[in-house]
BAFI-3210 file (N, C-alpha, C; in Angstrom, 3 decimals, decimal comma, padded with zeros to 6 digits):
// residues 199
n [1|2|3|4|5|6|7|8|9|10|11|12|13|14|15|16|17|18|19|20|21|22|23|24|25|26|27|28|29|30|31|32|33|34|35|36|37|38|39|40|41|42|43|44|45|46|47|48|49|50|51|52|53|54|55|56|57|58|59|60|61|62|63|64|65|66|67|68|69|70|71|72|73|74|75|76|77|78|79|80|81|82|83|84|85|86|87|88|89|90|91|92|93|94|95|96|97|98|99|100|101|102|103|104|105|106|107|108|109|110|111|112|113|114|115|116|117|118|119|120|121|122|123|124|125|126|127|128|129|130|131|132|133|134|135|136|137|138|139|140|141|142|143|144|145|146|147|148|149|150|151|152|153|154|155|156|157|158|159|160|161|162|163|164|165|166|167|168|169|170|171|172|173|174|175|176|177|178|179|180|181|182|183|184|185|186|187|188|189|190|191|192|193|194|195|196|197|198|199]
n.u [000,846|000,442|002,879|001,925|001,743|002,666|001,379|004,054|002,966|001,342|002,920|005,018|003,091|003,171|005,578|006,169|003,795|003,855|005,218|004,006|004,715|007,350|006,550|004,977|007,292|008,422|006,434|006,600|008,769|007,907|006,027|003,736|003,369|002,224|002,179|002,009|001,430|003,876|006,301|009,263|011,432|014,762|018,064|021,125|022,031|019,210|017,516|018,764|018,522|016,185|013,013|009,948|006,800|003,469|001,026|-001,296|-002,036|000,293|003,580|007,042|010,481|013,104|015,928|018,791|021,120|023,253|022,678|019,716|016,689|015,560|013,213|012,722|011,000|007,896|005,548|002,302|-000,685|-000,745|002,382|005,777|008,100|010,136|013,660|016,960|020,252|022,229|021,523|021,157|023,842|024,801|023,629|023,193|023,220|021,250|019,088|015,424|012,596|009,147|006,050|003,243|000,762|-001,289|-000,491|-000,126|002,560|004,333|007,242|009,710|012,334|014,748|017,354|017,263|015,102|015,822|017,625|016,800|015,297|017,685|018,265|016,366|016,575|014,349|013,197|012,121|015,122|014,658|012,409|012,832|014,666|013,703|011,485|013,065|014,442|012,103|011,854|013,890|013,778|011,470|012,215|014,026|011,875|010,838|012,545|013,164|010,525|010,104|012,287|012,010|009,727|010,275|012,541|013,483|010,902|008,176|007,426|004,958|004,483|005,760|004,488|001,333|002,461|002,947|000,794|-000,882|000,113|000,015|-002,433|-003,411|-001,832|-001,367|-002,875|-001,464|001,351|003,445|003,707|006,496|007,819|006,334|007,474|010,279|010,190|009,711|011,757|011,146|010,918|009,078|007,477|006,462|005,180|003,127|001,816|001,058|-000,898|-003,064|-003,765|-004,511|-006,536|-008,774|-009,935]
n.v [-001,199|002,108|004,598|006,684|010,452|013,366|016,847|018,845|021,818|021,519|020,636|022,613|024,400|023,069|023,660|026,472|027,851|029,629|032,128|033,641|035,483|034,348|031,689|032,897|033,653|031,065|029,763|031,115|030,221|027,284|026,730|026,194|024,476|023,483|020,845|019,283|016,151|014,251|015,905|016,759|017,075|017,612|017,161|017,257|019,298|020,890|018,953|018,416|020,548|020,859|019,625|017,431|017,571|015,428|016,969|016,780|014,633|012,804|011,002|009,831|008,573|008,321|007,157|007,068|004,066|002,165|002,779|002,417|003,255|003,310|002,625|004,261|004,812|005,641|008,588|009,397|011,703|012,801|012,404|012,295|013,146|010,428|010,626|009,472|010,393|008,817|008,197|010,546|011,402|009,322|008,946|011,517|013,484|011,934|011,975|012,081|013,670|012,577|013,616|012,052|012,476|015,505|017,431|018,552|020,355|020,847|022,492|023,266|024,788|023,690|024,250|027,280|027,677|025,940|027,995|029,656|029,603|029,142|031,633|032,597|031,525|030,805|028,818|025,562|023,083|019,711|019,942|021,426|019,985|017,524|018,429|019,632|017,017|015,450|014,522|013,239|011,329|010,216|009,135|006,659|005,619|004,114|002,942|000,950|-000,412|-001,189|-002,894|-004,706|-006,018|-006,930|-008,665|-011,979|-011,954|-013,478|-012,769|-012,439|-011,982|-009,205|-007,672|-007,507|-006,201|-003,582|-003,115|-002,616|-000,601|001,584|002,079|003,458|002,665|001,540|002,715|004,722|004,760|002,738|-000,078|-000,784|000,652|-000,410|-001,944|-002,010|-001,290|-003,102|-004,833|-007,188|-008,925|-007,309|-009,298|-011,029|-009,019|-008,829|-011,133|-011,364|-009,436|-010,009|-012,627|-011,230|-009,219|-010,912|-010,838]
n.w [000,000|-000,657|000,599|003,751|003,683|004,670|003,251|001,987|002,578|004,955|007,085|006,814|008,113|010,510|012,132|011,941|012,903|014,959|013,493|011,074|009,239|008,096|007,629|005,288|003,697|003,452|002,401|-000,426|-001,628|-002,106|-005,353|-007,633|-010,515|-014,063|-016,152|-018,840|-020,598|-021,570|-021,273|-019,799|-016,928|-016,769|-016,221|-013,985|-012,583|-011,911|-010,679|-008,901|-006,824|-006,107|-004,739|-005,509|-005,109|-006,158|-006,703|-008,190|-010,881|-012,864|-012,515|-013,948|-012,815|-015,269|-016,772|-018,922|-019,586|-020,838|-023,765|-023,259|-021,838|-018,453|-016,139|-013,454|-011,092|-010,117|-009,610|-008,410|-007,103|-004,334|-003,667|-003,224|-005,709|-006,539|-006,218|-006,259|-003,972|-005,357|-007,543|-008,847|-008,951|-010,832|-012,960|-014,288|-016,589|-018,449|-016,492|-015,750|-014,890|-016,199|-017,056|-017,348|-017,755|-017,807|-015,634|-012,069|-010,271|-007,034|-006,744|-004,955|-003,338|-001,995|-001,251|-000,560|000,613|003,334|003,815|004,099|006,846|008,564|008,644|010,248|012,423|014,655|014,302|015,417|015,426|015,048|014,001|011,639|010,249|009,657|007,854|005,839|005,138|003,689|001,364|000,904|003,002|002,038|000,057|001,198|002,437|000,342|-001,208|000,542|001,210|-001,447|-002,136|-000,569|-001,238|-003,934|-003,453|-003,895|-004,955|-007,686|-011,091|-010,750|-008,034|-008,036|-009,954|-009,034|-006,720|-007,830|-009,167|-007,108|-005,323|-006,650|-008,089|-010,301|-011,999|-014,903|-016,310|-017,218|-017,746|-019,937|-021,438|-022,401|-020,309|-017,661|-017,450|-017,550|-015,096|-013,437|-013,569|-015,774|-018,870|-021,518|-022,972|-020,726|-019,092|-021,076|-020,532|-017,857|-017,808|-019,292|-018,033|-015,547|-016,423|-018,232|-021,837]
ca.u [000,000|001,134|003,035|001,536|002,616|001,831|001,820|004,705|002,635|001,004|004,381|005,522|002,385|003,285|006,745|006,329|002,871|004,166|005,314|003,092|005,847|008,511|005,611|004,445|008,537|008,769|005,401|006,758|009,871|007,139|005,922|003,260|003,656|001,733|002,871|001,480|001,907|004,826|006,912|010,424|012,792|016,224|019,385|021,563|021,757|018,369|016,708|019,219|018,568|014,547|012,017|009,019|005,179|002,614|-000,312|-002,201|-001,603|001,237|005,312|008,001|012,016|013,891|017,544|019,629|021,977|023,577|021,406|018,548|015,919|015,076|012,387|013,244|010,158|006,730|004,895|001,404|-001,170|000,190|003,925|006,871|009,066|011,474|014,619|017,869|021,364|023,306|020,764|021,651|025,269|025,643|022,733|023,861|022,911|020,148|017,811|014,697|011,492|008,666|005,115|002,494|-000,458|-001,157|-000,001|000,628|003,584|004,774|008,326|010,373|013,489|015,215|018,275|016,497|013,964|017,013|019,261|015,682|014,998|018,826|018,163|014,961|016,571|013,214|012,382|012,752|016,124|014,031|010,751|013,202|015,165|011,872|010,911|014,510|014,657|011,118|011,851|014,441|012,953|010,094|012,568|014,446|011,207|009,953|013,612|013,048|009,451|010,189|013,345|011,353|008,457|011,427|013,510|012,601|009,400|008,367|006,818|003,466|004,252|005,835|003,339|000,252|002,393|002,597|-000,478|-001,827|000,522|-000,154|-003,778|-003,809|-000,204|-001,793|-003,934|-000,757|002,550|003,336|004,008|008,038|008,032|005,981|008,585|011,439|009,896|009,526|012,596|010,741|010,441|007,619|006,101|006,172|004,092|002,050|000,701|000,535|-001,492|-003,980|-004,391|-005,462|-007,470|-008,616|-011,178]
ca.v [000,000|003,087|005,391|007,983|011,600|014,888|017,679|020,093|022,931|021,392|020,684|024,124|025,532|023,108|024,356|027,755|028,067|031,115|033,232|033,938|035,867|033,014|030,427|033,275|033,730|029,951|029,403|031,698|029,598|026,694|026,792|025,425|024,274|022,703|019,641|018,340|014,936|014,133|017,240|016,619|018,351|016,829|017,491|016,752|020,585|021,267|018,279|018,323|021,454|021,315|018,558|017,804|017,267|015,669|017,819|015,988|013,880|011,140|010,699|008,360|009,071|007,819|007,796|006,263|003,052|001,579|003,142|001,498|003,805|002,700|003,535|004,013|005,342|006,318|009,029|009,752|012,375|013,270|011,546|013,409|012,470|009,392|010,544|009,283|010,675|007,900|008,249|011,809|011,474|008,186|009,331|012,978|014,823|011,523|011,358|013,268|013,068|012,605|013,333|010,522|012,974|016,525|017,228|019,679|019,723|021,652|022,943|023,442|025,423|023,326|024,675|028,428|027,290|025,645|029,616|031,191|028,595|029,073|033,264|033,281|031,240|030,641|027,117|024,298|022,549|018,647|019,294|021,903|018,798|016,746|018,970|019,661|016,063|014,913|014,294|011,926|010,315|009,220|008,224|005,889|004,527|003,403|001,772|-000,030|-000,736|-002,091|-004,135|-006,232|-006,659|-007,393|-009,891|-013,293|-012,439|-013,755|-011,862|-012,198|-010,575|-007,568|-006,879|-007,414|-004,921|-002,678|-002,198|-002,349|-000,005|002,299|001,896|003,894|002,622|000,457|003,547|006,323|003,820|002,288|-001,836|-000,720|001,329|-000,861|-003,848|-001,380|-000,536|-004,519|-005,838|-008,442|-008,715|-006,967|-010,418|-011,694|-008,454|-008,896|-012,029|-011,201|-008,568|-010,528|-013,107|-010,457|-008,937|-011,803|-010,324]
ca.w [000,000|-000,542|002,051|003,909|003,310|004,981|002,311|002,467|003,189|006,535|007,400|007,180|008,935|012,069|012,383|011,827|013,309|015,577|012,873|010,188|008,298|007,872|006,975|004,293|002,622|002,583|001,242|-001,615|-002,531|-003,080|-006,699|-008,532|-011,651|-014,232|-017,021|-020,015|-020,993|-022,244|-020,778|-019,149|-016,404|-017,271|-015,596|-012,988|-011,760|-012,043|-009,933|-007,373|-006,180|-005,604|-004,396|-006,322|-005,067|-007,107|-006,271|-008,996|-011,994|-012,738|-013,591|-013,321|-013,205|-016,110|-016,843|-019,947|-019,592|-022,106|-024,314|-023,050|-021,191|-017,593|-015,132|-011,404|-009,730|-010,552|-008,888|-008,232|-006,329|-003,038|-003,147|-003,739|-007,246|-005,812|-006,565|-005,046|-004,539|-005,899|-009,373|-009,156|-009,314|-011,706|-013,978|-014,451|-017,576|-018,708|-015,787|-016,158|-014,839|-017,096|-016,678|-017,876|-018,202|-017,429|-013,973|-011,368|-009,355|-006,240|-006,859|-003,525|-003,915|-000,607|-000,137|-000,760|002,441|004,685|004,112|004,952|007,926|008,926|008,784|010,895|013,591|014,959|014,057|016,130|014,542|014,342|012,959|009,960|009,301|008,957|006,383|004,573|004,385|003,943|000,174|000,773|003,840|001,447|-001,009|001,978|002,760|-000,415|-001,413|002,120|000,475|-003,564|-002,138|000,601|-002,275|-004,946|-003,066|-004,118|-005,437|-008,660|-011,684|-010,727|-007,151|-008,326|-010,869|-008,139|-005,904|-008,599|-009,585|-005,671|-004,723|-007,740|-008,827|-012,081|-013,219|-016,039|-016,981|-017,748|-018,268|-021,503|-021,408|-022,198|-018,849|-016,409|-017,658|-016,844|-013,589|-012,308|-013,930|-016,860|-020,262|-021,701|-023,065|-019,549|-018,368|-021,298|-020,605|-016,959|-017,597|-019,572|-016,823|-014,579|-017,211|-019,231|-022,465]
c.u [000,884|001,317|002,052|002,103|002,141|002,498|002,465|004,138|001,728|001,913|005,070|004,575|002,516|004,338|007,262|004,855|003,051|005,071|005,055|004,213|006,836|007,509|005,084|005,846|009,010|008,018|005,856|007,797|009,134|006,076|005,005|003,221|003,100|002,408|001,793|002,120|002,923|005,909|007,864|010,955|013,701|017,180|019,957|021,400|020,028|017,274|017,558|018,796|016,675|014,101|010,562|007,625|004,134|001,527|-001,687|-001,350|-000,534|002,978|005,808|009,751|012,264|015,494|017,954|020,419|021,871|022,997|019,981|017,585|015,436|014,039|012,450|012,005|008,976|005,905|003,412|000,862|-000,001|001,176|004,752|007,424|010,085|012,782|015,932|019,463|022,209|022,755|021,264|022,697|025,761|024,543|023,009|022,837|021,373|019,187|017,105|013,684|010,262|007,306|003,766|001,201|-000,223|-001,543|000,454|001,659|003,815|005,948|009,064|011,704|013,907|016,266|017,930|015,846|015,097|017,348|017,765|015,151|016,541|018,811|017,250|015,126|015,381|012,411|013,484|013,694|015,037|013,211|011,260|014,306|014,177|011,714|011,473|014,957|013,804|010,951|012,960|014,552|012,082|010,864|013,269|013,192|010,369|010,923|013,179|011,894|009,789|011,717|012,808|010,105|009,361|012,050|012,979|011,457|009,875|007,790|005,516|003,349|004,734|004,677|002,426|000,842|002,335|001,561|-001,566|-001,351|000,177|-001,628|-004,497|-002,593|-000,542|-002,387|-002,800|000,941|002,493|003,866|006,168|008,337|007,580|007,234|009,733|011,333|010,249|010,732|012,307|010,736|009,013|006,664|005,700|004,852|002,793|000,804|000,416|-000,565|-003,580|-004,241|-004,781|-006,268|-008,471|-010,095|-010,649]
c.v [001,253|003,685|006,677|009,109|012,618|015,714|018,811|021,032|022,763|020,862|021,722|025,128|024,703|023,729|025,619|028,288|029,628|031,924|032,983|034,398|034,930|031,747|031,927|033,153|032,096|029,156|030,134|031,061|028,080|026,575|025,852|025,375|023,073|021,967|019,642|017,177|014,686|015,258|016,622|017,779|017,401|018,055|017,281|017,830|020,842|020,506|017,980|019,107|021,733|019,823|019,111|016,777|016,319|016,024|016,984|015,886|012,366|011,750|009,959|009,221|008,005|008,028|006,471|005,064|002,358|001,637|002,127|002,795|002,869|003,560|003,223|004,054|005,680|007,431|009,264|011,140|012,139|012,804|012,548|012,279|011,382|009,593|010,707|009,966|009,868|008,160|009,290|012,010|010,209|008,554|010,558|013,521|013,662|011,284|012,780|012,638|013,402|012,550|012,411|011,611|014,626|016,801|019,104|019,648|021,119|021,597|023,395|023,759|025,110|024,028|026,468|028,530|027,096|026,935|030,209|030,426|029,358|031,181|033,350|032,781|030,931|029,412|026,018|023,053|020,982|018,892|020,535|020,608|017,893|017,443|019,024|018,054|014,871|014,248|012,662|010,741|009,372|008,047|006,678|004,779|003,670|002,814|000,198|-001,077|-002,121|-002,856|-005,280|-006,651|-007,695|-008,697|-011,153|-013,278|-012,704|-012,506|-011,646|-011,717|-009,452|-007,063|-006,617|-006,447|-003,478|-002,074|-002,491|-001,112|001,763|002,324|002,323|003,451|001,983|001,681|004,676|005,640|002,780|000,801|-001,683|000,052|000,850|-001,980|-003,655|-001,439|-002,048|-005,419|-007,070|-007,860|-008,669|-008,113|-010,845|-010,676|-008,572|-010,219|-011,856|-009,954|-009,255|-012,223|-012,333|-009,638|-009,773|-010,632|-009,218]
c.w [000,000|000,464|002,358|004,190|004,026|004,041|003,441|003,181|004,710|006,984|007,804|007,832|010,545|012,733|012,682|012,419|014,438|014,927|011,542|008,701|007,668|007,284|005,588|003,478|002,657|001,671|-000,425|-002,486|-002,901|-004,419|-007,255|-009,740|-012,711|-015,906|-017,648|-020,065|-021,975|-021,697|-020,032|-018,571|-016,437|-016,662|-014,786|-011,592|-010,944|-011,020|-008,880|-006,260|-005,459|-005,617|-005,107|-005,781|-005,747|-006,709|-007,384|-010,272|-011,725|-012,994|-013,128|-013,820|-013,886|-015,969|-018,377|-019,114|-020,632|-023,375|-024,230|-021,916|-019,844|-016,993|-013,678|-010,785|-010,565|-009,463|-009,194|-007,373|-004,739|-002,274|-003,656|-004,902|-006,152|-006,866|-005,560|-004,951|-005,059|-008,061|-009,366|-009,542|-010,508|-012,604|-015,106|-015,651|-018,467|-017,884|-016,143|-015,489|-016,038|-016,790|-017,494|-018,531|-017,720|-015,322|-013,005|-009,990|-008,499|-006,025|-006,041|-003,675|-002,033|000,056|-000,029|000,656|003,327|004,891|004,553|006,415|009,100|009,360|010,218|012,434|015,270|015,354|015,188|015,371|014,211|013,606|011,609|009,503|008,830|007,869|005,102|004,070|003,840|002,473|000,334|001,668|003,073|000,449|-000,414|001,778|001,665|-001,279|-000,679|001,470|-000,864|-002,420|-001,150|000,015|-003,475|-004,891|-003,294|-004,400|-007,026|-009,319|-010,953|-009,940|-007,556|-008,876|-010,115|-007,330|-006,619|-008,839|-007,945|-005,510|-005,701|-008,255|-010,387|-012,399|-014,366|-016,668|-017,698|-017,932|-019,437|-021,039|-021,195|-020,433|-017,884|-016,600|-017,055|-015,422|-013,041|-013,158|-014,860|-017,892|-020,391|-022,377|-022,112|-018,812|-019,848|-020,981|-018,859|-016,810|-018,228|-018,782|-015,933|-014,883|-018,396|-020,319|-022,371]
res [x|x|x|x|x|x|x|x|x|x|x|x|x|x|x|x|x|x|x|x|x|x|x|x|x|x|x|x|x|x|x|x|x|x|x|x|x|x|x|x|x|x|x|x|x|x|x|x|x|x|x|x|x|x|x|x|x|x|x|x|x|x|x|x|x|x|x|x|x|x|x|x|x|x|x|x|x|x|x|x|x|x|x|x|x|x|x|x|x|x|x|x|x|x|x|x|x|x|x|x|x|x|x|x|x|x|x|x|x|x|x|x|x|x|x|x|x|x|x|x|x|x|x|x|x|x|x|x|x|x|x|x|x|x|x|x|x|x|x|x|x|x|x|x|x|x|x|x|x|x|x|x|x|x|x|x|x|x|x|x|x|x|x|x|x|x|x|x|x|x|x|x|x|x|x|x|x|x|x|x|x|x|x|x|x|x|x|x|x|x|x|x|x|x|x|x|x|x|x]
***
């Protein structure tokens, strides 16, 4: 089942709940921003530096190898993008995320928030690391997640956690990208797909 998340911004109104001002200039370095299908942010710079929401819609991180396109992660409604620092640094200039449909994302300029967190001297130091690292907390716990579903399962469990854990992934991922995602060849997910769809 999927994890549960508290959105950024009730996050930053428990923390900052006694000053109004400092919860309004970090609400301003979060960003909404909306995708079309098909639409990429690519780079190494560019997604290091900010954490990403999905306020609504879909995506999944990609990256090249060997020229072969992989897919690391899929996101949905109210998960953050799963992206890790090791992908960040061995991926570099081909990871990208990619959105599945038209989407809106909340854009978090982190280390921007930490230097205005770090100014206002105000905040209680745990619950601004909770927040500064609430992106890659999620991403910890949903490694922790896909590798204790992964390990010795066969096809047919991944795929069933897949599409439990995901509920529209069949509806906005293409047959080459769920195959990437669970490690099989795409004949293997096709015929698992039509045993759990038969007709």
């Amino acid at each position: 089942m999927p994890l549960r998340r508290e959105h950024p911004l009730e996050l930053i109104k428990r923390f900052t709940r006694n000053d109004p001002e400092l919860q309004q200039r970090i609400s301003e370095l979060m960003i909404e921003v909306n995708f079309k299908r098909g639409d990429r942010i690519t780079g190494q710079s560019q997604l290091s530096r900010s954490a990403f929401y999905i306020l609504k819609g879909a995506a999944r991180v990609c990256y090249m190898r060997k020229e072969k396109e992989n897919t690391f992660s899929f996101a949905f409604e109210n998960e953050f993008v799963m992206l890790s620092r090791r992908l960040l640094s061995e991926a570099d200039s081909t990871l990208s995320i990619e959105f599945l449909e038209p989407t809106t994302v909340l854009t978090m300029k982190m280390e921007a928030i930490g230097d205005e967190l770090e100014r206002s001297g105000k905040v209680e130091f745990t619950a601004a690391t909770v927040f500064l690292n609430a992106a890659l907390h999620n991403v910890a716990l949903y490694l922790e997640e896909r590798l204790l579903q992964f390990q010795k399962a066969s096809a047919r469990e991944r795929f069933d956690w897949a599409i439990s854990r995901y509920p529209r992934l069949l509806d906005v991922a293409t047959g080459t990208q769920l195959a990437s995602f669970l490690g099989i060849a795409k004949e293997t997910l096709y015929r698992l797909r039509a045993d759990s769809y038969p007709g």
